[in-house]
N, CA, C and O atoms as a Tripos MOL2 file, in Angstrom:
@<TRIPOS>MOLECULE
protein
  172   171    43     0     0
PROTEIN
NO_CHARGES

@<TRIPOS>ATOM
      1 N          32.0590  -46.8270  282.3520 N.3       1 UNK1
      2 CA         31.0020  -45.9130  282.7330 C.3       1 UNK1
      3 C          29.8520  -46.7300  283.3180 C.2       1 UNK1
      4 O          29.3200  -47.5850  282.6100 O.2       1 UNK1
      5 N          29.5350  -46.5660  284.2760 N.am      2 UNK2
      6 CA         28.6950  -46.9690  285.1880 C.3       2 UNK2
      7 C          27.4870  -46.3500  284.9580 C.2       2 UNK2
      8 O          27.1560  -45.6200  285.8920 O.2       2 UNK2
      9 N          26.5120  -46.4000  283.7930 N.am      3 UNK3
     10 CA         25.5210  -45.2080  283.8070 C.3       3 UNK3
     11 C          24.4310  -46.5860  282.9850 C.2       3 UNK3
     12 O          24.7800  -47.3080  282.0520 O.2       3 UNK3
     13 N          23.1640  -46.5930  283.6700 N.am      4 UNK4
     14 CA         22.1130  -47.6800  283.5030 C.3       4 UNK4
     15 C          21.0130  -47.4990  281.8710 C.2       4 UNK4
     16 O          20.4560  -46.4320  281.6120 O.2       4 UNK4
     17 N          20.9310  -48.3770  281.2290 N.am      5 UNK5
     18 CA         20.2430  -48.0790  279.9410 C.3       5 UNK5
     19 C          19.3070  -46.7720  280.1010 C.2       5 UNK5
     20 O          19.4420  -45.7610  279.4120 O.2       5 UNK5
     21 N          18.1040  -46.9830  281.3570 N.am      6 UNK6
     22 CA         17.1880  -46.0680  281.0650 C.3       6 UNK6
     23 C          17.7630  -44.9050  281.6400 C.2       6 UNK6
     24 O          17.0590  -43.9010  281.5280 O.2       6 UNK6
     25 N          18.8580  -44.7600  282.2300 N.am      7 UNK7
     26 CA         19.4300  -42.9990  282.0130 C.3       7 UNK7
     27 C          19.7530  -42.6800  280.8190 C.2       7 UNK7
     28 O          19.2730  -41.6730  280.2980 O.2       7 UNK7
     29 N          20.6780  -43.5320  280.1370 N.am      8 UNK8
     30 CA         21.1280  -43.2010  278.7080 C.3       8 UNK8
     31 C          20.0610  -42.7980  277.9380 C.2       8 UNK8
     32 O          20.0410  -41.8740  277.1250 O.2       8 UNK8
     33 N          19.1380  -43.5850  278.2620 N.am      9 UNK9
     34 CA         17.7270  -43.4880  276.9010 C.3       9 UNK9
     35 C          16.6440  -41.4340  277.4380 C.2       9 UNK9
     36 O          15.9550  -40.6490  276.7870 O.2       9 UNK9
     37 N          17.2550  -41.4990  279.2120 N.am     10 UNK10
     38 CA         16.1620  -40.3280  279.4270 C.3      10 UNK10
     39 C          17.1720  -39.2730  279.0890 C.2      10 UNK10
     40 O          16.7390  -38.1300  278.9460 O.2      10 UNK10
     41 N          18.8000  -39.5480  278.9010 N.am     11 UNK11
     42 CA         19.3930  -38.4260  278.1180 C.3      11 UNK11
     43 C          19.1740  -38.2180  276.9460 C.2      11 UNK11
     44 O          18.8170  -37.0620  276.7180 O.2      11 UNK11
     45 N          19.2620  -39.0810  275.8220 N.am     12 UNK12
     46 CA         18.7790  -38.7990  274.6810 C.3      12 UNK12
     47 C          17.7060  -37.8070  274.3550 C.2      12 UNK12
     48 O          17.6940  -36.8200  273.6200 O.2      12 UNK12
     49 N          16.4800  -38.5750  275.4090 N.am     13 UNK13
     50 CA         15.1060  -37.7930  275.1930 C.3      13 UNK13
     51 C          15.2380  -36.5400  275.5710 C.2      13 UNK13
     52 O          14.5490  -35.7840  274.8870 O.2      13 UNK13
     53 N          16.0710  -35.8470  276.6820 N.am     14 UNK14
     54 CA         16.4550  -34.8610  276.8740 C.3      14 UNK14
     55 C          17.2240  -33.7290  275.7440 C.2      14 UNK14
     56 O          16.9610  -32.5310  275.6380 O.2      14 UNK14
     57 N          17.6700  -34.0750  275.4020 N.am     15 UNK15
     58 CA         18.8770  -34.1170  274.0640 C.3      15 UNK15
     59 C          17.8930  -33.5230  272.7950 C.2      15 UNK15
     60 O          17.9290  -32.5100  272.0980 O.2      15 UNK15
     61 N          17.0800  -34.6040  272.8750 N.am     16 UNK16
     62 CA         15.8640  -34.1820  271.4220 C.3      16 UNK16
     63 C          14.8260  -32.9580  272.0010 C.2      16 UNK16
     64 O          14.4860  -31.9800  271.3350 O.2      16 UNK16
     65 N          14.5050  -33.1800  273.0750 N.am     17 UNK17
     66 CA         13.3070  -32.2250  274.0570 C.3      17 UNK17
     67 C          14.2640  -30.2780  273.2850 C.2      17 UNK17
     68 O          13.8950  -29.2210  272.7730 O.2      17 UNK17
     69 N          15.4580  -30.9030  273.6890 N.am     18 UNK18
     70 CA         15.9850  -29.3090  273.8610 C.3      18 UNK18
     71 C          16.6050  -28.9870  272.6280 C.2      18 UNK18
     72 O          17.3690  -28.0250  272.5480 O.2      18 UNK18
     73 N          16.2100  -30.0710  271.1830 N.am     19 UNK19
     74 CA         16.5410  -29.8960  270.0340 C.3      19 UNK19
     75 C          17.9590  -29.7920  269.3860 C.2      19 UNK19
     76 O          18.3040  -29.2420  268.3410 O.2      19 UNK19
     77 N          18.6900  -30.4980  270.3330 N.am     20 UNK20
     78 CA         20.2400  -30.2960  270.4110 C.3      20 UNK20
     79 C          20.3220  -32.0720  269.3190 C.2      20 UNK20
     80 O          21.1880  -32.0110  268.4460 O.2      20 UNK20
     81 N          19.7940  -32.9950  269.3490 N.am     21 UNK21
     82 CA         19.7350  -33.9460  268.0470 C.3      21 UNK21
     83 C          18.2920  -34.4240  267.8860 C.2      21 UNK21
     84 O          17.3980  -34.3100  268.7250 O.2      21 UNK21
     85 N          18.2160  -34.9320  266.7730 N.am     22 UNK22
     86 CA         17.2320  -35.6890  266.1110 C.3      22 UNK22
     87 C          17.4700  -37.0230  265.6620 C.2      22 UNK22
     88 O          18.5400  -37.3080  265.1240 O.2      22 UNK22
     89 N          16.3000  -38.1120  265.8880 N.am     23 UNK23
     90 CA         16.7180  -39.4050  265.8370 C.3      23 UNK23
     91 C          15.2670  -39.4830  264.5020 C.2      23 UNK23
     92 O          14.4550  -38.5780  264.3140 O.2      23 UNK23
     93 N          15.3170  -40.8230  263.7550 N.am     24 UNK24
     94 CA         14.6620  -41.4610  262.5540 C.3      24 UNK24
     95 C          14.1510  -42.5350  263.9150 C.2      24 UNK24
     96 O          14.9210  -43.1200  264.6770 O.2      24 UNK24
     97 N          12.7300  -42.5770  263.9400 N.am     25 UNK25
     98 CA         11.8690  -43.2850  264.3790 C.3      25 UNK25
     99 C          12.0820  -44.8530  263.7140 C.2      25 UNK25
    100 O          12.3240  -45.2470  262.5730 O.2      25 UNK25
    101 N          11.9240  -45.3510  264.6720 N.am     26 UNK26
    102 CA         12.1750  -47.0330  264.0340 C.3      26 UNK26
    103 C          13.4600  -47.4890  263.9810 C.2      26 UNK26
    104 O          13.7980  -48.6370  264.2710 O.2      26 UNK26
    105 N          14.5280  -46.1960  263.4440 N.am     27 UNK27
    106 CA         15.8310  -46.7590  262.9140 C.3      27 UNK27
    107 C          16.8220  -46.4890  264.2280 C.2      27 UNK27
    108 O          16.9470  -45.6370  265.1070 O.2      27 UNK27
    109 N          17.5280  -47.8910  263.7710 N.am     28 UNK28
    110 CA         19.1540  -47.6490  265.1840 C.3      28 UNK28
    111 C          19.8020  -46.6870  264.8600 C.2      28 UNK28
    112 O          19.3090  -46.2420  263.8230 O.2      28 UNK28
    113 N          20.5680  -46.1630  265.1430 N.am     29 UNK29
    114 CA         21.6060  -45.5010  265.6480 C.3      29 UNK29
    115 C          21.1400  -44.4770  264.0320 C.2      29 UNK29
    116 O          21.7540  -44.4950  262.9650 O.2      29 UNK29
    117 N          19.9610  -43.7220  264.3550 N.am     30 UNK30
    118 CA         19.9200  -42.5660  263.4000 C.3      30 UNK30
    119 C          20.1130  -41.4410  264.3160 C.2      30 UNK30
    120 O          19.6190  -40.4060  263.8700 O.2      30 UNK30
    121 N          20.5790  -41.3400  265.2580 N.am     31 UNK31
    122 CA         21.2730  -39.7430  265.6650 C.3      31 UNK31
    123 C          21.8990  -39.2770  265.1180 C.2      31 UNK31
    124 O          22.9550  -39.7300  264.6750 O.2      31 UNK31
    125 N          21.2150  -37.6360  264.8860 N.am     32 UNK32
    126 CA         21.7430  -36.4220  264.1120 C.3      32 UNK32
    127 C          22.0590  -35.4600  265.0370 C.2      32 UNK32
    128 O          21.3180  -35.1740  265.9780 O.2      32 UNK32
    129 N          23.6980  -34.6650  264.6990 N.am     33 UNK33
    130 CA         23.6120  -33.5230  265.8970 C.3      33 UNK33
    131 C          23.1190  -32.6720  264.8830 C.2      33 UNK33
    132 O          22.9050  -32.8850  263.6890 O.2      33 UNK33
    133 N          22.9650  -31.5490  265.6690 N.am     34 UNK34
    134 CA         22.1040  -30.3660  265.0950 C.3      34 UNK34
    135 C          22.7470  -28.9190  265.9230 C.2      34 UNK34
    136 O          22.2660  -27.7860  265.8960 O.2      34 UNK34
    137 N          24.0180  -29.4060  266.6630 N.am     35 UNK35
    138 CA         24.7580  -28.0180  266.7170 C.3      35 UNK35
    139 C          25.8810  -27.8660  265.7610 C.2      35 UNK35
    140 O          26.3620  -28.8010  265.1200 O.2      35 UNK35
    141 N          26.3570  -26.3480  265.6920 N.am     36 UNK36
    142 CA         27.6070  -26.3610  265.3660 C.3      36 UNK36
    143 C          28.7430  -27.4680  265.7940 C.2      36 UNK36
    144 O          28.7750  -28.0360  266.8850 O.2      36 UNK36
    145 N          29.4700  -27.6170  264.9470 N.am     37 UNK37
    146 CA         30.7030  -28.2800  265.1000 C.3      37 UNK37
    147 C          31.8140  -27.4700  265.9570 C.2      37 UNK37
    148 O          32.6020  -27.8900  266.8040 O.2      37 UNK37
    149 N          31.6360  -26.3350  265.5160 N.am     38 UNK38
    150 CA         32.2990  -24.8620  265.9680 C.3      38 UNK38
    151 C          32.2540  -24.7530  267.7740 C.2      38 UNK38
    152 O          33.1420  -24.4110  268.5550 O.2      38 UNK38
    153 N          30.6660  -25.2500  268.0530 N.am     39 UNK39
    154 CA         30.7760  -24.7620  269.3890 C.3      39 UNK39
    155 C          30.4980  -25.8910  270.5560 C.2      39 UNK39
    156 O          30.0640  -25.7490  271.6990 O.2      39 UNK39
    157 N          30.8830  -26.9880  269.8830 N.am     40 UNK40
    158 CA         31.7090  -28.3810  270.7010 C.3      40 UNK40
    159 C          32.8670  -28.0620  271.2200 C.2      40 UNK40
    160 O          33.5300  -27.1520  270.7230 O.2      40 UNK40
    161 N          33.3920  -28.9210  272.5530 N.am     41 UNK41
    162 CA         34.7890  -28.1430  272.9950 C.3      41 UNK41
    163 C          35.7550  -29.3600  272.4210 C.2      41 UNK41
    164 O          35.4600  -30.5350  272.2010 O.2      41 UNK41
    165 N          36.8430  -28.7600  272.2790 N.am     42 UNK42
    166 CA         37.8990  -30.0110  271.0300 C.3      42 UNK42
    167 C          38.0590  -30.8960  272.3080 C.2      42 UNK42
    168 O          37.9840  -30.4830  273.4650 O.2      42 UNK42
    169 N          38.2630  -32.0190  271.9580 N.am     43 UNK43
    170 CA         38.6660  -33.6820  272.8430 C.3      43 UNK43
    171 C          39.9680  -33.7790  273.0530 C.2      43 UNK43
    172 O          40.4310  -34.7750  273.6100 O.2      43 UNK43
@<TRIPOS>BOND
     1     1     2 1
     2     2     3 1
     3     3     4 2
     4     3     5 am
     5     5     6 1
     6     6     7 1
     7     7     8 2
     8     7     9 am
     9     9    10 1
    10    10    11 1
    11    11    12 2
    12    11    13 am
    13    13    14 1
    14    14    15 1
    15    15    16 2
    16    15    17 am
    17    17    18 1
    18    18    19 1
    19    19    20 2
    20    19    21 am
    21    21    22 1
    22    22    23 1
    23    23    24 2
    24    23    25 am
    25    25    26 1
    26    26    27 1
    27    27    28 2
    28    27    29 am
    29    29    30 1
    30    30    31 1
    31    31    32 2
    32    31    33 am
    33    33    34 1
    34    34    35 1
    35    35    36 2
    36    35    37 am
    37    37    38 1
    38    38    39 1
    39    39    40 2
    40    39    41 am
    41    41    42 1
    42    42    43 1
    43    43    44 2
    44    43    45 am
    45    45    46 1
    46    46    47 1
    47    47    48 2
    48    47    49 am
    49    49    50 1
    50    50    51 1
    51    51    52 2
    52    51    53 am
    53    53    54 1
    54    54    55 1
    55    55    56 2
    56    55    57 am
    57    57    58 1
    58    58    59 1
    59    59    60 2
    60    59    61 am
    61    61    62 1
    62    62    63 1
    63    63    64 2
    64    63    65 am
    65    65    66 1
    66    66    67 1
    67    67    68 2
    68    67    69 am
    69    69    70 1
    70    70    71 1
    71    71    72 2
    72    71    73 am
    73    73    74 1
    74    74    75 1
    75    75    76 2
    76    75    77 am
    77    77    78 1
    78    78    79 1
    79    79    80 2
    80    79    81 am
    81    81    82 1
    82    82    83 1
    83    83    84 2
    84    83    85 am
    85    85    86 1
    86    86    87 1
    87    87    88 2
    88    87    89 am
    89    89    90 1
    90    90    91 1
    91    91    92 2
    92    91    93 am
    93    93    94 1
    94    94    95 1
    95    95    96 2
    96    95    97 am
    97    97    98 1
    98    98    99 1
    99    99   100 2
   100    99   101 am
   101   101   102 1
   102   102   103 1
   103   103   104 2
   104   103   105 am
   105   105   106 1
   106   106   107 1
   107   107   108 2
   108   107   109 am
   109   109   110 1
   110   110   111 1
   111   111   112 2
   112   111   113 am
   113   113   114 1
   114   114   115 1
   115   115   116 2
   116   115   117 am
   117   117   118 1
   118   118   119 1
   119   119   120 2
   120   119   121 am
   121   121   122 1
   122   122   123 1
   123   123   124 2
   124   123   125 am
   125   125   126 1
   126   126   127 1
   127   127   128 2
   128   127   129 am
   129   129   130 1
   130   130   131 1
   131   131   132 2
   132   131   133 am
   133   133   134 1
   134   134   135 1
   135   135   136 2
   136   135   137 am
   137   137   138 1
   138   138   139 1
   139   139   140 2
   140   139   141 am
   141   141   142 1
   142   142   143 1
   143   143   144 2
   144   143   145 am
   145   145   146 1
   146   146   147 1
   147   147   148 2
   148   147   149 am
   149   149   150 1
   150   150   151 1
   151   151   152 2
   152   151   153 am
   153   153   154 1
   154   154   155 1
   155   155   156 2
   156   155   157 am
   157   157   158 1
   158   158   159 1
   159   159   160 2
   160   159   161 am
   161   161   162 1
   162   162   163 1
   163   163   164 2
   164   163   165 am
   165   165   166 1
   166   166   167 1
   167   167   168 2
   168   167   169 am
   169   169   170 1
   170   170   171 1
   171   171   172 2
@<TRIPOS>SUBSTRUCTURE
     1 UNK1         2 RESIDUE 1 A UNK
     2 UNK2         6 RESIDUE 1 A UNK
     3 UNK3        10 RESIDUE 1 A UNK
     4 UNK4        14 RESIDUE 1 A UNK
     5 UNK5        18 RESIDUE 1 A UNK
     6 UNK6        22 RESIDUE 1 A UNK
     7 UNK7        26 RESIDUE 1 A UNK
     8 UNK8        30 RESIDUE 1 A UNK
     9 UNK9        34 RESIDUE 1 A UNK
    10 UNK10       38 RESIDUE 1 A UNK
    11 UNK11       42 RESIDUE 1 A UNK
    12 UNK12       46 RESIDUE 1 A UNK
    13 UNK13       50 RESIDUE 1 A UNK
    14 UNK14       54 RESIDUE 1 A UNK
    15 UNK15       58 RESIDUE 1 A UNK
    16 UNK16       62 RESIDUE 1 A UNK
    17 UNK17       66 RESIDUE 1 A UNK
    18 UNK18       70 RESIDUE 1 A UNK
    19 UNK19       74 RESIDUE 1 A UNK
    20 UNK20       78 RESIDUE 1 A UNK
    21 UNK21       82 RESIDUE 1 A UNK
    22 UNK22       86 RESIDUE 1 A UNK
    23 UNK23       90 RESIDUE 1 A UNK
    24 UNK24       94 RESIDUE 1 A UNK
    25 UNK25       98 RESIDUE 1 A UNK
    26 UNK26      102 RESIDUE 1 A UNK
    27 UNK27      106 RESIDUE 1 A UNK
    28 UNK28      110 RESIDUE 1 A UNK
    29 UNK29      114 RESIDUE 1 A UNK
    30 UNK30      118 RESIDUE 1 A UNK
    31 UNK31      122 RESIDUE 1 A UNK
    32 UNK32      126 RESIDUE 1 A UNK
    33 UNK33      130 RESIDUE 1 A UNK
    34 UNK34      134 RESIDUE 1 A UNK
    35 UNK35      138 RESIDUE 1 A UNK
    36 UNK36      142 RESIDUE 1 A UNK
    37 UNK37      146 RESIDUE 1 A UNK
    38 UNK38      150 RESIDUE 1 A UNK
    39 UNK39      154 RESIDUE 1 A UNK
    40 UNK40      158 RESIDUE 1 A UNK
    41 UNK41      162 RESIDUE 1 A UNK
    42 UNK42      166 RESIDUE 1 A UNK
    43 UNK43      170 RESIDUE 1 A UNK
């Protein structure tokens, strides 16, 4: 995947903006989803 840190980082912020996860300030890799499991599409 060809996709540059600060896109990854302005998706995240996007991600939290629209309340779809929540991250722990300070801490790595504290992403929380915050949708259903239900209405993810299966992999």
């Amino acid at each position: 995947m060809l996709v540059s840190g600060p896109s990854v980082h302005q998706m995240i912020v996007t991600l939290e903006r629209r309340g779809l996860i929540v991250r722990t300030p300070g801490q790595a890799r504290s992403i929380q989803l915050l949708v259903s499991p239900d209405l993810l599409p299966e992999l």
